[in-house]
Structures are given as C-alpha cells and as structure tokens.
MIMAR-806516 format. One line per 2 residues: number of its first residue (from 1); their letters; for each residue x, y, z of N, C-alpha, C. Coordinates in pm, whole numbers, plus 50000, padded with zeros to 5 digits. Example, Ala and Ser with C-alpha at 12.3 -4.5 7.8 and 13.67 -1.06 7.14 Angstrom:
# MIMAR-806516
1) as) 51319 49431 50780 51230 49550 50780 51320 49670 50780 | 51285 49775 50708 51367 49894 50714 51290 50003 50787
# end
This chain:
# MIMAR-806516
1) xx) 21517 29352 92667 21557 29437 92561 21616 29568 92610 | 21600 29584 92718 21607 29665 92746 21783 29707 92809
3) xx) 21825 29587 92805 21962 29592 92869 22057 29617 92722 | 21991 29600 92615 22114 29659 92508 22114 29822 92517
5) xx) 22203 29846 92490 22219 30040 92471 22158 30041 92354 | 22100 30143 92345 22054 30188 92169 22117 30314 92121
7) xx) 22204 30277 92031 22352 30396 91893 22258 30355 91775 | 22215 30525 91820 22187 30567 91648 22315 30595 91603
9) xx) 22276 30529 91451 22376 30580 91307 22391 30730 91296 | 22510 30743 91339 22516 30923 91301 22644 30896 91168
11) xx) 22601 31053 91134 22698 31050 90958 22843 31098 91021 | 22925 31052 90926 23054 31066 90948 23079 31282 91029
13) xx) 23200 31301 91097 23238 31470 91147 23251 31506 91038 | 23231 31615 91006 23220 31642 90854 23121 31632 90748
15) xx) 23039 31581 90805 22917 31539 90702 23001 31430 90573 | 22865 31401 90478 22925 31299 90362 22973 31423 90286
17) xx) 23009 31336 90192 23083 31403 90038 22970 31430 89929 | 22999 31538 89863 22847 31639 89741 22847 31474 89649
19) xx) 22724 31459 89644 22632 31371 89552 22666 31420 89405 | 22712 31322 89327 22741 31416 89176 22623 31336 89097
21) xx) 22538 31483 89052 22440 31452 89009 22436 31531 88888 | 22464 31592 88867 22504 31648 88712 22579 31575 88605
23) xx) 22509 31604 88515 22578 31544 88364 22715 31567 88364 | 22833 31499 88396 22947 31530 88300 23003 31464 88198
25) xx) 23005 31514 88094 23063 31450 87971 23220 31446 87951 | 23247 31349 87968 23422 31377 87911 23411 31399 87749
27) xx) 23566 31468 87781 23621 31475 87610 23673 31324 87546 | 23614 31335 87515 23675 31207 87420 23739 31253 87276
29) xx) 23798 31153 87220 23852 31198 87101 23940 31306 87048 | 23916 31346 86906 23963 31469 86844 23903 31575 86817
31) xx) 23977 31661 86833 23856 31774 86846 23826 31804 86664 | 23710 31904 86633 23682 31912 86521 23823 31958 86441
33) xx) 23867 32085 86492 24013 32141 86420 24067 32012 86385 | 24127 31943 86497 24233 31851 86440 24198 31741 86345
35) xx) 24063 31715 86364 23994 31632 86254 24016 31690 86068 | 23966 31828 86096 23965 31887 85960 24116 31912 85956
37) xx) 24212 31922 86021 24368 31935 85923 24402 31805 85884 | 24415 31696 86016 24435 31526 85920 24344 31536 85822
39) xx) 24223 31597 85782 24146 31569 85673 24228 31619 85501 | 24278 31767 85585 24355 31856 85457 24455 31748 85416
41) xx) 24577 31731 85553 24704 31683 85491 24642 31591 85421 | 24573 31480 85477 24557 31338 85361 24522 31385 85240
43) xx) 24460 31494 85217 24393 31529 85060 24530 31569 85027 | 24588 31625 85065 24696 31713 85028 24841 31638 84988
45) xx) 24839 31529 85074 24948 31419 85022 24902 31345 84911 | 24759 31330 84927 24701 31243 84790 24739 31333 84682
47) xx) 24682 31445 84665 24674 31551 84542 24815 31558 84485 | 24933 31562 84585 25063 31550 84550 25107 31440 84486
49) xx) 25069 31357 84541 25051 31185 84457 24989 31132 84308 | 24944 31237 84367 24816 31205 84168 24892 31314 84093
51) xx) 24941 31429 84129 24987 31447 84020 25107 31434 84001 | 25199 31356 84060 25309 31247 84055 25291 31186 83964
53) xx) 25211 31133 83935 25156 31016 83919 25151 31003 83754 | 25051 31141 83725 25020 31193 83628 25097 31255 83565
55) xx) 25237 31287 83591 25382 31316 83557 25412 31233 83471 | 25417 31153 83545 25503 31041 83536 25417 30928 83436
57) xx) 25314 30945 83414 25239 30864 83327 25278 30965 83192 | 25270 31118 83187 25264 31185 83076 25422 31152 83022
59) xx) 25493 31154 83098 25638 31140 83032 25678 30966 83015 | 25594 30884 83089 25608 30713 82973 25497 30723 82827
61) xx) 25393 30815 82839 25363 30799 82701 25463 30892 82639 | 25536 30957 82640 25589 31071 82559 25725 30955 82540
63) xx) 25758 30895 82615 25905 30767 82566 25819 30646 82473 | 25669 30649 82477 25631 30567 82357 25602 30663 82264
65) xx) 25582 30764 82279 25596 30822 82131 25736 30819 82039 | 25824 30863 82148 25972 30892 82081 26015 30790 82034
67) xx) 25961 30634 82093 26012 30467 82074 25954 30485 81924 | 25815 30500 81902 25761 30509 81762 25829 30573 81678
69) xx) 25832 30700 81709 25934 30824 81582 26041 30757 81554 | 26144 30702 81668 26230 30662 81657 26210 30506 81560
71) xx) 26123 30441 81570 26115 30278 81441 26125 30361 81337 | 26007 30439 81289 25963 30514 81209 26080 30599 81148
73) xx) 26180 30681 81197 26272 30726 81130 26370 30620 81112 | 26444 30571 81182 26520 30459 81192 26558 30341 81104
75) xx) 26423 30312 81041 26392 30211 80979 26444 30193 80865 | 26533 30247 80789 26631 30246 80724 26772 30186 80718
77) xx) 26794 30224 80849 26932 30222 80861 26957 30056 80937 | 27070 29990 80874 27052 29813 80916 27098 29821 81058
79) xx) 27072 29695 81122 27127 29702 81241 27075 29785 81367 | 27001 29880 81341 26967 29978 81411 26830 29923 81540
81) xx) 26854 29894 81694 26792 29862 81766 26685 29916 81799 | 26558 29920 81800 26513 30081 81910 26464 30064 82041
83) xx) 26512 30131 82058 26480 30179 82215 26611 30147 82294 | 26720 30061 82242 26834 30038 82276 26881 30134 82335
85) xx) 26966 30115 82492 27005 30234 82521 27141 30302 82457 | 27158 30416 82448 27316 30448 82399 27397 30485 82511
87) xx) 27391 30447 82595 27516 30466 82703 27535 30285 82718 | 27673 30342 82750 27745 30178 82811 27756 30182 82941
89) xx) 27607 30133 82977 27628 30114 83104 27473 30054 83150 | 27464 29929 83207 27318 29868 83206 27237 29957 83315
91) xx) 27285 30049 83382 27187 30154 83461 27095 30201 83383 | 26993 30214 83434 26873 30288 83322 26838 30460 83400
93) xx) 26887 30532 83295 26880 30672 83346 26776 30728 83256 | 26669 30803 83318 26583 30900 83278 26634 30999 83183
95) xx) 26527 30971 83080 26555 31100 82958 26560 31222 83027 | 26612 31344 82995 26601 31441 83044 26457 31526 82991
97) xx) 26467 31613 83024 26320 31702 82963 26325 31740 82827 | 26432 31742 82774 26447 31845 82637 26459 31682 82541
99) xx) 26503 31570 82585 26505 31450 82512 26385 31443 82477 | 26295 31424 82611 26161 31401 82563 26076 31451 82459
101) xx) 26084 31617 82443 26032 31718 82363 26089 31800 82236 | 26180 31731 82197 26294 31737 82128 26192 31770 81989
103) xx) 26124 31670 81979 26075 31659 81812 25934 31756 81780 | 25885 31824 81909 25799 31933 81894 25824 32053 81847
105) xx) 25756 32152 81815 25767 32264 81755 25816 32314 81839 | 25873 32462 81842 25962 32567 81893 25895 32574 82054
107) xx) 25757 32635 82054 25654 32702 82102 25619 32638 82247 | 25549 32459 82150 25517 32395 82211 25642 32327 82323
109) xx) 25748 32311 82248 25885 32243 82324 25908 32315 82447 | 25890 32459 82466 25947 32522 82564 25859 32506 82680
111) xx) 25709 32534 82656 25613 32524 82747 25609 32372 82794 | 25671 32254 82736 25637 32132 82795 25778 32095 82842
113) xx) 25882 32134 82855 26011 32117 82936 26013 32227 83069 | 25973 32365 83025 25957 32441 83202 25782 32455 83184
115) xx) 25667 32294 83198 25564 32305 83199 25512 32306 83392 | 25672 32232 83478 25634 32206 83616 25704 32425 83656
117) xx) 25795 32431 83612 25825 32536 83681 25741 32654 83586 | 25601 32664 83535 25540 32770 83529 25430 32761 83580
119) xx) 25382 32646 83662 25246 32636 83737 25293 32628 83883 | 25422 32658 83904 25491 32672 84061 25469 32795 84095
# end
C-alpha cells in the first residue's frame, strides 16, 4: 500500500463559488399598478358600452313610439303605409334627433335632442 502516492482533494485556486442560501423571489407577473389600470380601462370600455347601448335602446323605443303616433294619426288617410320609408332609396338611414322628438313639448324636445351634449 504503500507504493501508491496519497493526493489529497484540494478545492479548486480560488476557492469555490458563495453558496446561495438566501430566499430569492423573482418577480413574476404584473405589478399591482398595472393590474388596477387594465382593471379601470375594462370598466371604462364597458361603461362606454352600456351606455351605447342604452342610447341606442332609448332611441328604438322612441321609433316605436313615433311607429304608433304615426298608425294612430295616419289612420285615416287610404293607402297610407307606416313605418314605410319616405326616401327612394332602400338604404336605411337613421332618424335624426329632432325626428325623433318632434311630437314632445317645447321644453322637453330641447333637453332630449342636446340630452348627450349637456352631460359632456
């Protein structure tokens, strides 16, 4: 036994490399900020949407009211279609604002034709 050499294990010149023994957490994800603005815009595109929405629902009941007034006065006269359009032309174009509110009082007519440009 005695004829082998004996090499101790020595550590690398330089010694080893620092032991990582501390907690590190990566970032993951989104941070809170950016969480809460995608949170705003989505409310904020929705809210724009609903009351799109709600526009646009208030002014198809207001073309079934006028469809009604309109049997209702109409109903006299022979021949007379309703709801027929009066332009010659099969495009279907939106009443304007003052069509819609036409048959309301003075008061009420004005506040429901500039009803979007006084809550702007």
């Amino acid at each position: 036994m005695s004829s082998v050499p004996y090499k101790q294990d020595m550590p690398p010149k330089g010694g080893y490399g620092p032991i990582a023994y501390k907690r590190h957490i990566p970032n993951r994800g989104v941070s809170g900020y950016m969480m809460f603005l995608g949170c705003a815009g989505a409310m904020t595109i929705g809210m724009i949407g609903l009351a799109y929405s709600n526009r646009l629902r208030s002014k198809l009941l207001a073309m079934k009211r006028l469809r009604d007034e309109e049997a209702e006065i109409m109903s006299d006269v022979p021949g007379w279609v309703v709801g027929e359009s009066v332009y010659n032309s099969e495009r279907w174009v939106w009443p304007s604002n003052e069509e819609f509110y036409n048959l309301l009082a003075k008061k009420d007519r004005f506040s429901k034709i500039h009803e979007y440009y006084l809550h702007v």
